[in-house]
N, C-alpha and C positions, 0 to 999 in steps of 0.2 A: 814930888812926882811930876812927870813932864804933862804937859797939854796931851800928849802926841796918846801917852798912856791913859789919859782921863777920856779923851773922848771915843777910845776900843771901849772903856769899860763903861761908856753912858750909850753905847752900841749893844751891846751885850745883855744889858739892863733891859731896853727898849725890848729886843728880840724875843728876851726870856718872859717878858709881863705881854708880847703877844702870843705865843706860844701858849702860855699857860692861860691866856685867856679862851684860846679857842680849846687849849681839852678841858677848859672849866667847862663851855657852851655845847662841847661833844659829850663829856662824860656826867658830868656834874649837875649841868643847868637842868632845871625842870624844862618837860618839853608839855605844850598842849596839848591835850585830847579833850574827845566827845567818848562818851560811854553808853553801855546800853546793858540792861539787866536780862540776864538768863533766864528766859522762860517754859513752862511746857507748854506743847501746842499739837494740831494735826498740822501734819506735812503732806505735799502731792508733787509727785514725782510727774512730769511733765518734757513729752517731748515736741518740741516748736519745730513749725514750717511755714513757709509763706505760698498763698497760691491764690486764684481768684474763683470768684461764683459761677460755676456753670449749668447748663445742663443736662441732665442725665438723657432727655431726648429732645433733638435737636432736627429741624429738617429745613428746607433750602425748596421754598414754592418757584415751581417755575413749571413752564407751557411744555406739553409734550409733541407741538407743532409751531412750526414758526408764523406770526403771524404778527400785525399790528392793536396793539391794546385802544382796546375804545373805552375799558371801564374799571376802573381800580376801588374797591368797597371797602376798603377799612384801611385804614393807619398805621402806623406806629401808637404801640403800647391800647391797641384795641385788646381785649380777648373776643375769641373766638368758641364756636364749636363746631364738634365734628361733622361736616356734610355742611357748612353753610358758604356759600357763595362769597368768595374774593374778589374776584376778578371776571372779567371777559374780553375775548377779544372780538377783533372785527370779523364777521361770520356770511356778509354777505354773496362772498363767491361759493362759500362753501355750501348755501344753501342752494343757488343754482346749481354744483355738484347732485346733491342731493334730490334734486327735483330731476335732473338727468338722469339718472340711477334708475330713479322708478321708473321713467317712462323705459328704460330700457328695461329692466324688466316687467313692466307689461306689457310691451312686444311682444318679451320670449313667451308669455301667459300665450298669448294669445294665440301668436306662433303654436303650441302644444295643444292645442285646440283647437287648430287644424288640422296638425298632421294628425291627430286622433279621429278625425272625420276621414279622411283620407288613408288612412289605414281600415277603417270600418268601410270604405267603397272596396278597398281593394282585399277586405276579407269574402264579401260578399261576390264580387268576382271571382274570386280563385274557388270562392264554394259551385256554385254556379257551372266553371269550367271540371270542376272534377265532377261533378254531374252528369256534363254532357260525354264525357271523357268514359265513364262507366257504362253508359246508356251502348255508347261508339262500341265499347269490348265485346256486349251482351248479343249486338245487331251482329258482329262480324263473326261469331260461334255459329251464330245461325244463319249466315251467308246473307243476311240481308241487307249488309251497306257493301260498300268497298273499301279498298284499305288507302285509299284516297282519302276520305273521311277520316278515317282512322288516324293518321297522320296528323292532320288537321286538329284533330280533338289533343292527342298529345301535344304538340306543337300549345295551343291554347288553355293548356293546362299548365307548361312549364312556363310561360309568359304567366300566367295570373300569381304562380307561385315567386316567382320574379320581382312581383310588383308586392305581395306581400312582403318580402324580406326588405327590400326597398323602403318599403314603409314604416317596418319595425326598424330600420338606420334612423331611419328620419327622426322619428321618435327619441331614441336613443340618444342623439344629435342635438334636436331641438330641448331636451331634459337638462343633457351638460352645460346649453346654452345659456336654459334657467338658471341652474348654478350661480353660472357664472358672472350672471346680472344680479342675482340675491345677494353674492359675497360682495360683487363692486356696490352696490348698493348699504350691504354691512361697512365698510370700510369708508365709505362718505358719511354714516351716520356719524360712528364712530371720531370720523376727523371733528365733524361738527357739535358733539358733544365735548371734544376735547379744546373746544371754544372758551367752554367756560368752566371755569378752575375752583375747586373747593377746598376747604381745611381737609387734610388726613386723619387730624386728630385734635380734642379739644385744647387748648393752650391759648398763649401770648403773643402776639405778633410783636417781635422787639427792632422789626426794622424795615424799610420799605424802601425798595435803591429803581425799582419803576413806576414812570407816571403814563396815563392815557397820551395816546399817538407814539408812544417808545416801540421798536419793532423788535421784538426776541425773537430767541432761535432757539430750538430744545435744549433745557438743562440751565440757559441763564438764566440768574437770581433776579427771580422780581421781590418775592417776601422773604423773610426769615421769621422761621414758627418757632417756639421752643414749648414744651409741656410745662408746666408750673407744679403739679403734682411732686416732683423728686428736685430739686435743688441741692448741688454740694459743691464744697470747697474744696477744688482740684489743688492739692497743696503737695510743693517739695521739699521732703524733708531726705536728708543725709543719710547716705545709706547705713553708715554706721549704726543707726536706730533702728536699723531692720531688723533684728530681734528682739526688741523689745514689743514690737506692735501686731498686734492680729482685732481682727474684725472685730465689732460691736464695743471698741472701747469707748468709754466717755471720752467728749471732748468738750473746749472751750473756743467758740469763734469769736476775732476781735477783726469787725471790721476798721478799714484805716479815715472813713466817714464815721466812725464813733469811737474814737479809742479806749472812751471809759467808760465801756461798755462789752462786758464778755454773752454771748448768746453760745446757749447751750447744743452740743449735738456730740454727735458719734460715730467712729468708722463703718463703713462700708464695706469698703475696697481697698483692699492692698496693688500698687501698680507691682508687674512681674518686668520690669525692664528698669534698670538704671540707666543715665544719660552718663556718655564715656567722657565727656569733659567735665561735667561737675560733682562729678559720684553721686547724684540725688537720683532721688524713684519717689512717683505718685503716687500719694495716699489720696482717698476721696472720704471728706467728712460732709455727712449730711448735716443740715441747718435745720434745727427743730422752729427757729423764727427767725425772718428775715427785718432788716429796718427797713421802718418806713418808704425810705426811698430807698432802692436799690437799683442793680443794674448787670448785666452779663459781661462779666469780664472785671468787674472791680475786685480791686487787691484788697487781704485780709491777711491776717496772721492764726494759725490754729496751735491749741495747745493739749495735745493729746497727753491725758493722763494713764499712767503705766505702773503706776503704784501708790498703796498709799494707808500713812499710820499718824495712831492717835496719842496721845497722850506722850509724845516722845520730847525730849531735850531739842530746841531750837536755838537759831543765831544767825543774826542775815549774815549771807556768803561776803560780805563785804569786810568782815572782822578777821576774818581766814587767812594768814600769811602762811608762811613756808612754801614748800615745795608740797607737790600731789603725793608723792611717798612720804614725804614726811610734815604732814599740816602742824598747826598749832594758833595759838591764840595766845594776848596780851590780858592781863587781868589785873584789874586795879585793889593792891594789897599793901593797906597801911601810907599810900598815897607814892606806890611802886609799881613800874609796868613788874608784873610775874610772869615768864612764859609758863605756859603749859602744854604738852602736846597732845594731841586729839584723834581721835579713833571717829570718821564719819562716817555716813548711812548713804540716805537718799539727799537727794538735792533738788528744790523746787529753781521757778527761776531767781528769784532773791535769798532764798534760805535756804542751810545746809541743817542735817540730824546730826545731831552730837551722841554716840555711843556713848564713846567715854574720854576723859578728860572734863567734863564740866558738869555743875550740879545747879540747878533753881534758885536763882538766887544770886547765882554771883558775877560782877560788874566784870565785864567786857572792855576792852579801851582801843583806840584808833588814833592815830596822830592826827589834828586838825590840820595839818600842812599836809601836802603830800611830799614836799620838801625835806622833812621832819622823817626821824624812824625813829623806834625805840629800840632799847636793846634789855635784857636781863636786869632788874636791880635800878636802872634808870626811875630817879626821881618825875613826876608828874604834876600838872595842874590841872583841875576840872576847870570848866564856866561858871 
């Protein structure tokens, strides 16, 4: 035999003993796994959102006049209560306002307390002239005056009556004047009370963005109040959850300052609006206890539970292959992966229900590689 022919057939050789070495390593070789025995358990079906701490009442202190701050009385992270003094501002023109006011209407006072004197002259007068004015009628029946007099006495009747009406204007006049010194008066107090700024309601002061000599104008934020009474986690979850949740379900809060740590609490509020770019809608879970430290605005995760059974077949969802139509599971038999296919339930966030396909008891398998699969029949090694 020639060289030419020994070395195709030491080619061939080589080829065939790689060839069969790797479907020895595909088909044949034992592959790794970690396993995990079948238990029964409760399960809780839970749906997750992420959102932060807020509050349910929230308010934005600020001056209902513009003015310069002479006095800022509490902090950040004070509490308060309702009706107790914050702030104040600089009041001293407003009080000369105020002192103007009055004096103008004690003018008007006084003003109406003459013209009432002045109307009381000229009641008296007009009485007086219809007197003489009667007396004039009675003398000229009886030819005893002239109608000269006569004259005279009308004439001095219609003037007194004149000067009554006159007087009842004035009156009239100097009343609306009052008014109008009581309301400017009202409206100075008023401004000068709105000097000084108090709590709306008992709560937390979580933020303080003015100091003394800062100048506001109605409506800017000097505090931020929030009530402490209702706290919840504004959390968005997928709209696709949207039927499974309705008010007062259990939940579980995981703030991201304690991660192992679940604090308990429950829905509220279902939000009625989806966000058009990420299909999520707010749910609000109240917080039955907050941590120690906390804060408005910190991120947390919520896990609303939506169902849940006892005594059922479990398996963490990590063992799970296949397809959603068609699951199944690797099971170690006689030191063989075995498939088998599976019928599931509910599904927490690590573990899935097993209907059917598995029983108590029996060993689970997973490739230790993720590189690694198994297939049917494929030999196995435990650790």
């Amino acid at each position: 035999m020639s060289r030419r022919w020994i070395w195709r057939i030491l080619k061939i050789v080589v080829v065939a003993a790689i060839v069969g070495g790797v479907v020895y390593r595909v088909r044949f070789a034992p592959v790794s796994v970690t396993q995990h025995q079948v238990e029964q358990g409760e399960i809780v079906a839970e749906v997750m959102g992420t959102g932060t701490l807020e509050a349910h009442v929230k308010a934005t202190v600020s001056s209902k006049i513009s003015g310069r701050i002479s006095e800022v009385l509490v902090d950040q992270g004070d509490t308060v209560q309702e009706g107790q003094l914050l702030l104040r501002l600089d009041d001293e023109e407003l009080r000369q306002q105020v002192a103007i006011a009055e004096a103008g209407r004690d003018v008007a006072v006084v003003a109406i307390e003459r013209l009432k004197s002045d109307k009381a002259r000229a009641v008296a007068v007009a009485r007086r002239a219809k007197s003489h004015f009667d007396r004039v009628q009675i003398l000229v029946k009886s030819s005893a005056t002239t109608e000269e007099e006569l004259e005279n006495s009308t004439e001095g009747l219609a003037i007194a009556d004149a000067g009554l009406t006159r007087a009842d204007a004035a009156i009239t006049e100097g009343q609306k004047a009052l008014i109008a010194a009581e309301k400017t008066l009202e409206y100075q107090r008023a401004r000068l009370t709105d000097t000084v700024v108090k709590a709306p309601f008992d709560g937390l002061i979580i933020r303080r963005q003015r100091e003394p000599g800062d100048v506001v104008v109605p409506g800017s934020s000097i505090l931020t109040l929030i009530a402490t009474d209702i706290l919840w986690i504004s959390a968005w979850v997928d709209e696709t959850e949207m039927a499974k949740l309705k008010e007062e379900q259990p939940a579980r809060v995981v703030f991201r300052s304690e991660p192992d740590r679940s604090i308990l609490g429950n829905v509220v509020r279902l939000g009625r609006e989806a966000d058009r770019e990420t299909r999520e809608f707010i749910v609000d879970v109240l917080v039955h206890e907050l941590p120690q430290n906390w804060a408005v605005g910190q991120r947390a995760e919520v896990y609303i539970e939506t169902d849940r059974k006892a005594a059922v077949v479990i398996l963490p969802a990590k063992y799970v292959s296949g397809s959603s139509d068609a699951p199944g599971i690797f099971v170690n038999q006689d030191g063989q992966a075995k498939w088998k296919p599976l019928t599931l339930g509910l599904r927490s966030r690590d573990e899935m229900e097993v209907i059917e396909g598995l029983k108590p008891g029996e060993t689970v398998i997973l490739p230790t590689s993720p590189k690694n699969s198994l297939r049917d029949g494929q030999r196995i090694v435990t650790p």
